[in-house]
C-alpha positions as CSV (number, residue, x, y, z in Angstrom):
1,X,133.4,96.6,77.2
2,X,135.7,94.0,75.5
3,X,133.4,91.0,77.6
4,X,130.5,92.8,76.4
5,X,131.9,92.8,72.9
6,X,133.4,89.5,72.6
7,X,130.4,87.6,74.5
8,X,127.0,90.0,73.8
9,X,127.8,91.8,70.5
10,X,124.3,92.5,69.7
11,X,124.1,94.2,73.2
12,X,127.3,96.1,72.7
13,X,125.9,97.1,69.2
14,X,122.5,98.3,70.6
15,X,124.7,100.1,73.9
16,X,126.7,101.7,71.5
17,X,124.2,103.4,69.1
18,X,121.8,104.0,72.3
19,X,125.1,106.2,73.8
20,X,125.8,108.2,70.3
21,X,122.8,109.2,69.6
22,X,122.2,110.1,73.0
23,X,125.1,112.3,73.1
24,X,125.2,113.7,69.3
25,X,121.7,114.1,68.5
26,X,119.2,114.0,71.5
27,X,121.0,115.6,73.8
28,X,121.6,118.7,71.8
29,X,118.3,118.9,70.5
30,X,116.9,118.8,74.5
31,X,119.6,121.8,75.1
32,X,118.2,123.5,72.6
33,X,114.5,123.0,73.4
34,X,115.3,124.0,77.5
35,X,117.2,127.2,76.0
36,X,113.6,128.9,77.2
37,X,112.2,128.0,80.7
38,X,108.7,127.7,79.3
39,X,109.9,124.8,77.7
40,X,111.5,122.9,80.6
41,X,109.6,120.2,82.3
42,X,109.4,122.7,85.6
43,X,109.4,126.3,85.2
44,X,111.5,126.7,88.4
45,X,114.3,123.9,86.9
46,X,117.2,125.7,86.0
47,X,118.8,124.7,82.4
48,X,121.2,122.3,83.5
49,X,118.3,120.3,85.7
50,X,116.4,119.6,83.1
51,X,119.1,118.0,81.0
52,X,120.2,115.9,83.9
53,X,116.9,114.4,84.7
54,X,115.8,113.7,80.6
55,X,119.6,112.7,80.0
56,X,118.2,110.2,83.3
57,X,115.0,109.2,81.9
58,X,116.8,107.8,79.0
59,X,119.4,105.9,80.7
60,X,116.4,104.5,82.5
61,X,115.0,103.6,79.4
62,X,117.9,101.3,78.0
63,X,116.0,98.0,77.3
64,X,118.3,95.1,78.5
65,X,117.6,92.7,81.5
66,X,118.7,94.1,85.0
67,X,122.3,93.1,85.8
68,X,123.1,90.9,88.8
69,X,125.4,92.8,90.8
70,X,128.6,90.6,90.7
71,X,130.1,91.9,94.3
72,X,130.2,89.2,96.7
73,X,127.8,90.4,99.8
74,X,129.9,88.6,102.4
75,X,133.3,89.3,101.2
76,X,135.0,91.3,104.2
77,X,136.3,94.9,103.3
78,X,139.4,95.9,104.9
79,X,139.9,99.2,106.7
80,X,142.3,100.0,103.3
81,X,139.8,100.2,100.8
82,X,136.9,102.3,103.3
83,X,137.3,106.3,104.5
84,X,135.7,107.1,107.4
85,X,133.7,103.9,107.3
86,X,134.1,100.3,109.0
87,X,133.0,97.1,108.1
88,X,131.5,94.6,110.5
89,X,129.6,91.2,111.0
90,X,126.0,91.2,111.7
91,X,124.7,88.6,113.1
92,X,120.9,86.3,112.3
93,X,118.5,87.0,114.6
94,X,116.9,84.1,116.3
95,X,113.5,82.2,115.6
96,X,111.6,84.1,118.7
97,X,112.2,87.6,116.5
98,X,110.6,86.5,113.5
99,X,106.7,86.3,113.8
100,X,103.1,86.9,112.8
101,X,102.5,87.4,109.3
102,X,106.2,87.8,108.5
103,X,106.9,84.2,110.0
104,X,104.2,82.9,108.1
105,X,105.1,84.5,104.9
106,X,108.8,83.6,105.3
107,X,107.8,80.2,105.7
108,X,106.0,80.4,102.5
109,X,108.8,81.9,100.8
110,X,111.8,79.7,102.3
111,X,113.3,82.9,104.2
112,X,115.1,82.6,106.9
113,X,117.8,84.9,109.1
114,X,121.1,84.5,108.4
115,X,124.8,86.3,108.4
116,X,124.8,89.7,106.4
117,X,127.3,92.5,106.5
118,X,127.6,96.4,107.6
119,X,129.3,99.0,107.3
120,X,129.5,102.2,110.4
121,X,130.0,105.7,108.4
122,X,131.8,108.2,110.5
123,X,131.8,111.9,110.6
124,X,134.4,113.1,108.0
125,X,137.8,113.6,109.9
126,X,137.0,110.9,113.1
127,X,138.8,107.6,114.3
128,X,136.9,104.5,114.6
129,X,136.5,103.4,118.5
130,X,134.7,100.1,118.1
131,X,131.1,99.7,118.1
132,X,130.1,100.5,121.7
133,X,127.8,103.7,121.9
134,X,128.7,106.2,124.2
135,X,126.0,107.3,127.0
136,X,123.0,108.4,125.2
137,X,124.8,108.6,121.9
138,X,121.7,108.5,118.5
139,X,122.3,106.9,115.5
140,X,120.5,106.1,112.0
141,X,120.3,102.9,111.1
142,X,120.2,103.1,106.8
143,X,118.5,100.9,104.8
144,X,119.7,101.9,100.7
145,X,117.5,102.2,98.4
146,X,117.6,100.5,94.7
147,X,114.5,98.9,94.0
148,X,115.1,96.0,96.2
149,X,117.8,94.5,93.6
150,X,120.5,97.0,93.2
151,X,122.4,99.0,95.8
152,X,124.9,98.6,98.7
153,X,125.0,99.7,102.2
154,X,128.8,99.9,101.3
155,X,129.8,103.9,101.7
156,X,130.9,103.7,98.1
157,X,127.1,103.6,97.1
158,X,125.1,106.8,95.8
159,X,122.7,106.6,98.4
160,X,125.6,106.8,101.1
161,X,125.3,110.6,100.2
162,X,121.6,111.0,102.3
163,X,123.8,109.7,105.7
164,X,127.0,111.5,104.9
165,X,125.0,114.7,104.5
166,X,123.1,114.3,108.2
167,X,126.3,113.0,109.3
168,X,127.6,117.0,107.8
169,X,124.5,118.8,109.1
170,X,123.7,117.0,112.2
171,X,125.9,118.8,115.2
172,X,124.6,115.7,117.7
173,X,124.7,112.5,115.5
174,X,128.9,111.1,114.9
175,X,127.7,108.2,113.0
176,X,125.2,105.8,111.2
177,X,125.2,102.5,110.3
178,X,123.9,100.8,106.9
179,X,123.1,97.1,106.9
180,X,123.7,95.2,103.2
181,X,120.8,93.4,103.4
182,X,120.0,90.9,100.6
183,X,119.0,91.6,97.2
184,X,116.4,90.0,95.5
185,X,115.7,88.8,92.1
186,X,113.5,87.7,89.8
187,X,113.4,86.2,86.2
188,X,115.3,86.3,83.8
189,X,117.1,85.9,86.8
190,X,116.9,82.9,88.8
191,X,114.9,84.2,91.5
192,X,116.9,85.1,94.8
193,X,115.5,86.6,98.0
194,X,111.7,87.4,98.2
195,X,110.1,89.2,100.9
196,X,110.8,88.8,104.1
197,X,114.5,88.3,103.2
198,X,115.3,92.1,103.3
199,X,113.0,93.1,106.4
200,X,114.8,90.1,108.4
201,X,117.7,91.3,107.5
202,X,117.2,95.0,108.4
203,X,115.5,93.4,111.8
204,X,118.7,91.5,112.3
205,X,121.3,95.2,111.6
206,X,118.1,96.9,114.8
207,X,119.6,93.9,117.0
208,X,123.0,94.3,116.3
209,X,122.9,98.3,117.1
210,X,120.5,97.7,120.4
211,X,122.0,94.3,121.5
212,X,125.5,94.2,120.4
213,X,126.5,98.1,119.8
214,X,124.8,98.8,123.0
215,X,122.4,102.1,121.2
216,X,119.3,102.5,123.7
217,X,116.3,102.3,121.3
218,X,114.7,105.5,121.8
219,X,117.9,106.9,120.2
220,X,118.2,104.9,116.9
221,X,116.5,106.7,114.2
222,X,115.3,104.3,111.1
223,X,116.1,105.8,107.8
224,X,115.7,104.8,104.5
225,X,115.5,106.2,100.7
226,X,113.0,104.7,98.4
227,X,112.7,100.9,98.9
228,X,115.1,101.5,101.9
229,X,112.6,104.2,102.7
230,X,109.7,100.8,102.5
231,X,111.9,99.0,105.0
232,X,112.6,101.5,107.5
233,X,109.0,102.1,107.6
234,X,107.6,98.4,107.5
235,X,110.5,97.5,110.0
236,X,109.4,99.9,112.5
237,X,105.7,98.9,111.8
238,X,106.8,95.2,112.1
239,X,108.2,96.3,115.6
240,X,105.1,98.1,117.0
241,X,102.9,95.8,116.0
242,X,105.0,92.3,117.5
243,X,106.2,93.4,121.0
244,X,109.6,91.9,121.1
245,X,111.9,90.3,124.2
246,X,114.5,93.2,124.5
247,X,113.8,94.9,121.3
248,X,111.4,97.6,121.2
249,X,110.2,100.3,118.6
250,X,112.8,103.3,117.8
251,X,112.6,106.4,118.9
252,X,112.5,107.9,115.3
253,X,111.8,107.1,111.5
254,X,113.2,109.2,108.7
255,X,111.3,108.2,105.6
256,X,113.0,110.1,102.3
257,X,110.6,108.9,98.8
258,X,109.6,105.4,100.4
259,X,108.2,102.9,98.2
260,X,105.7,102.4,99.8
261,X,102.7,100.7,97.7
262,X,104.4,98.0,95.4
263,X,101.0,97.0,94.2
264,X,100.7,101.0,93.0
265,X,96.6,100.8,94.2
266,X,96.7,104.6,94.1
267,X,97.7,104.9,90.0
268,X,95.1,107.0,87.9
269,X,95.8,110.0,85.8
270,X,95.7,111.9,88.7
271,X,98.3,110.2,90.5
272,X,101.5,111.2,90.9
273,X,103.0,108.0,89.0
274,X,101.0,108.9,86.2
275,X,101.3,113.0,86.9
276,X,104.9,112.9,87.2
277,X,106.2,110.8,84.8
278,X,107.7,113.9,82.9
279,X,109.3,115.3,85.8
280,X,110.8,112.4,87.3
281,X,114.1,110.3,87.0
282,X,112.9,107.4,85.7
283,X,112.1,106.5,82.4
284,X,108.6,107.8,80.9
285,X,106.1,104.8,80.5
286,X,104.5,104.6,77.0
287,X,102.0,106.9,76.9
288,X,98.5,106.1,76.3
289,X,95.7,104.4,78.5
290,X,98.6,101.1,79.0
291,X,100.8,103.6,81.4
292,X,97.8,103.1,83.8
293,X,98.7,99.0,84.1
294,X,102.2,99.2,83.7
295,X,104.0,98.6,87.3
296,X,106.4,100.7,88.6
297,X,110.0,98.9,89.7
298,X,108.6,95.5,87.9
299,X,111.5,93.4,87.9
300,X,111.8,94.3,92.2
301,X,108.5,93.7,92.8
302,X,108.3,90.8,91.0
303,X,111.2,89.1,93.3
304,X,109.5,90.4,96.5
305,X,106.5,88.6,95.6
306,X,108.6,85.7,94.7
307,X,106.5,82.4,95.0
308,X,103.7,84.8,96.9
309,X,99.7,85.5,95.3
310,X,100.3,89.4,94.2
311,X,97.3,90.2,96.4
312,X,99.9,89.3,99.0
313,X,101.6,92.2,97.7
314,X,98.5,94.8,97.2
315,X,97.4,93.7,101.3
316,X,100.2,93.0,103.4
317,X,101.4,95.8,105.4
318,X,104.6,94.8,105.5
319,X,105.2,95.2,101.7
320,X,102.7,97.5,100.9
321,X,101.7,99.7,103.8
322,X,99.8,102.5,102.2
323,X,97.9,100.4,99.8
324,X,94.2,100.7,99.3
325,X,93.6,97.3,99.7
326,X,95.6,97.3,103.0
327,X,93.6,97.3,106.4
328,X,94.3,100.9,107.4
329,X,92.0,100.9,110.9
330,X,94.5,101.2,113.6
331,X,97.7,100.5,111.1
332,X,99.6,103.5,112.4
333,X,98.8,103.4,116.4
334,X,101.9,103.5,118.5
335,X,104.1,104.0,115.2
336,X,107.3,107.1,116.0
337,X,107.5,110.1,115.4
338,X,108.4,110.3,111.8
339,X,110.5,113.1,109.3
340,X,108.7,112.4,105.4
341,X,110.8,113.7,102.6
342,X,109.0,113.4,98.8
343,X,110.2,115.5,96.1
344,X,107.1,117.6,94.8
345,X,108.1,116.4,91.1
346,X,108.3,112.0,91.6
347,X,106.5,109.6,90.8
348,X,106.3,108.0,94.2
349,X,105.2,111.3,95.8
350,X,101.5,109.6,96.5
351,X,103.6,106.9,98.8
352,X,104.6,109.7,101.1
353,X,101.4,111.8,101.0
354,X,99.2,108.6,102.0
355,X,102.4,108.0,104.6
356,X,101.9,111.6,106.2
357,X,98.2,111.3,106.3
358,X,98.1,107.8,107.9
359,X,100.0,108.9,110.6
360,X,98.7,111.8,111.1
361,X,95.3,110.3,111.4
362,X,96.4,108.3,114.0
363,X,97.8,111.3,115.9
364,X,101.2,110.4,114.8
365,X,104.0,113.6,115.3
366,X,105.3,113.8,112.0
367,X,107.2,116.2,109.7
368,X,106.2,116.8,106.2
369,X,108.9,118.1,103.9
370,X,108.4,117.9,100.1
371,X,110.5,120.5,97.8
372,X,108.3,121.2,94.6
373,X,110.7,120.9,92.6
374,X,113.0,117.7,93.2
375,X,112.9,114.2,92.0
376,X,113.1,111.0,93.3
377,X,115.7,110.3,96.2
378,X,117.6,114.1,95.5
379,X,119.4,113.9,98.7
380,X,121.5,111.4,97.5
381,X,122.3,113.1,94.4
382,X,124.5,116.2,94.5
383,X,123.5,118.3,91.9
384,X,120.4,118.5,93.5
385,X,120.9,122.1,94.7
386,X,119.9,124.2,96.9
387,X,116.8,121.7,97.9
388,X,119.5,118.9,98.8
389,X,121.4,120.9,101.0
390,X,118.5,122.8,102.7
391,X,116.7,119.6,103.5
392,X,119.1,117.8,105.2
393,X,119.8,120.7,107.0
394,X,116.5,120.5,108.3
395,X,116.8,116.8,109.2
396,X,119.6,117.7,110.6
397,X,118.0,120.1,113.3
398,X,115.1,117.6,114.2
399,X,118.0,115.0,114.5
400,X,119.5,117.3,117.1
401,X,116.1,118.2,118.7
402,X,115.9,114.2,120.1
């Protein structure tokens, strides 16, 4: 706070009213109002929910430019500062793995593969015995959500709660691997990483578990939350669609609110984006006819599309896979069996719904589970009881069932 002060005063200024009048005058008003369940966004939200998720809608709502994360991606974390985790060295993959459209595009974009980090997450109480799997031991690979910008697959990130709780509820699976893959960014930012930057990357963390790790494919399970939930699903699209030397498909994707449609073709008053804006985390777009063109995640999808046309965005099924204006005839043929976890109450809930129904047109095996009640990405967040608990326990069973 004293940088903040001493080099952004007018921010500091603005933080500081925006904090005391959240806690001393909003917030006990909204206590009040909840006080009767009839007033609460969801009738089923106990009283504490419903403060947690407006006191989240107006953090959301701060207006300042997204921070840069200030970590540095490839500094080496020692065993010291990780429990029940370990750090290791992925390497790029090489020119043959990069193709079609995504080779193309990258080449557009100036992407290429190149060295990332990773970090293994252990069940609680075990001893790290190198990166070898053990015959016909599974794992999840993680991709972390956070809009494409913000996030880390290092076990001190929020999202690391979704694989510590399989890694809990799972009796089969002893543990998972999350790549760091690179963050993208966009102005007032200089811009940093458009697509295909993370989907190489998360392609690069596949070849490290099958190639280097030793995990036969049909036993890595792809998993992702929100735009990590986008890149398990596009990756294991991107894998089904390009046959690869030595690398084929996964036996399993676990999709929990994927982002799926950047270009949000599905948004109407009906949609969910529009629907549940008043149930949701996020902060509640200015009402009136202009929430219908105002995009959701801006500042990530803007440094996705990078130097790319935006109809790149609204048709490429790599970005935007369950977009209307995306070639759906044959999209899903071949793709795993999948597990598709929405909260009935988010904004992205239309992502997962067109996901389930794609697949399932196709003749796709797939598992629908969507609480009414919960938000955005609730099995990373643990107040989000009982639906966090009960879903991964669920997950957990059809983890154990491969």
């Amino acid at each position: 706070m004293a940088k903040l002060v001493d080099y952004q005063p007018f921010k500091a200024l603005y933080l500081t009213y925006f904090l005391s009048s959240l806690a001393f005058v909003k917030a006990p008003i909204w206590f009040i109002h909840y006080l009767s369940r009839a007033h609460r966004p969801r009738s089923g939200w106990t009283l504490k929910r419903a403060m947690i998720v407006r006191t989240c809608q107006e953090l959301f709502s701060v207006k300042l430019s997204p921070s840069r994360s200030k970590r540095d991606p490839l500094a080496e974390v020692p065993d010291s500062k990780l429990v029940d985790a370990k750090f290791v060295w992925v390497e790029p993959v090489s020119d043959e793995y990069v193709v079609g459209e995504v080779r193309q595009l990258a080449e557009k974009t100036g992407v290429s593969s190149t060295k990332i980090t990773g970090y293994w997450l252990l069940k609680k109480g075990s001893s790290w015995a190198g990166p070898k799997a053990k015959p016909g031991e599974k794992t999840v690979l993680h991709m972390h959500g956070g809009a494409f910008y913000v996030g880390t697959g290092n076990p001190s990130d929020i999202t690391a709660n979704f694989t510590r709780g399989l890694l809990e509820h799972s009796t089969t699976l002893e543990r998972t691997f999350a790549v760091d893959y690179r963050l993208t960014a966009s102005p007032p930012h200089p811009p940093a990483n458009p697509f295909p930057a993370a989907l190489i990357d998360s392609l690069a963390a596949y070849r490290y578990l099958v190639h280097d790790a030793g995990f036969a494919p049909e036993n890595i399970i792809l998993a992702g939350d929100s735009a990590g939930g986008n890149l398990a699903v596009t990756l294991a699209l991107y894998l089904v669609h390009n046959p690869l030397p030595g690398l084929p498909p996964p036996g399993r994707v676990l999709a929990v609110s994927a982002w799926l449609d950047l270009s949000m073709s599905r948004r109407k008053p009906a949609s969910s984006t529009v629907a549940n804006a008043p149930t949701d985390i996020f902060a509640r777009p200015a009402p009136g006819p202009g929430q219908l063109v105002q995009l959701f995640g801006r500042y990530g999808v803007a440094g996705i599309q990078g130097p790319l046309a935006f109809d790149v965005v609204k048709t490429c099924p790599y970005i935007s896979p369950v977009s209307l204006e995306c070639a759906a005839d044959g999209l899903w043929k071949g793709f795993p069996e999948s597990y598709v976890v929405a909260g009935g109450a988010e904004r992205l809930l239309d992502d997962s719904k067109a996901l389930v129904e794609g697949l399932r047109a196709e003749g796709v095996k797939v598992t629908e589970d969507i609480p009414p009640d919960a938000v955005h990405d609730f099995v990373v967040m643990r107040w989000h009881e009982p639906e966090r608990t009960e879903a991964l326990q669920r997950v957990g069973k059809w983890i154990d069932a491969m």
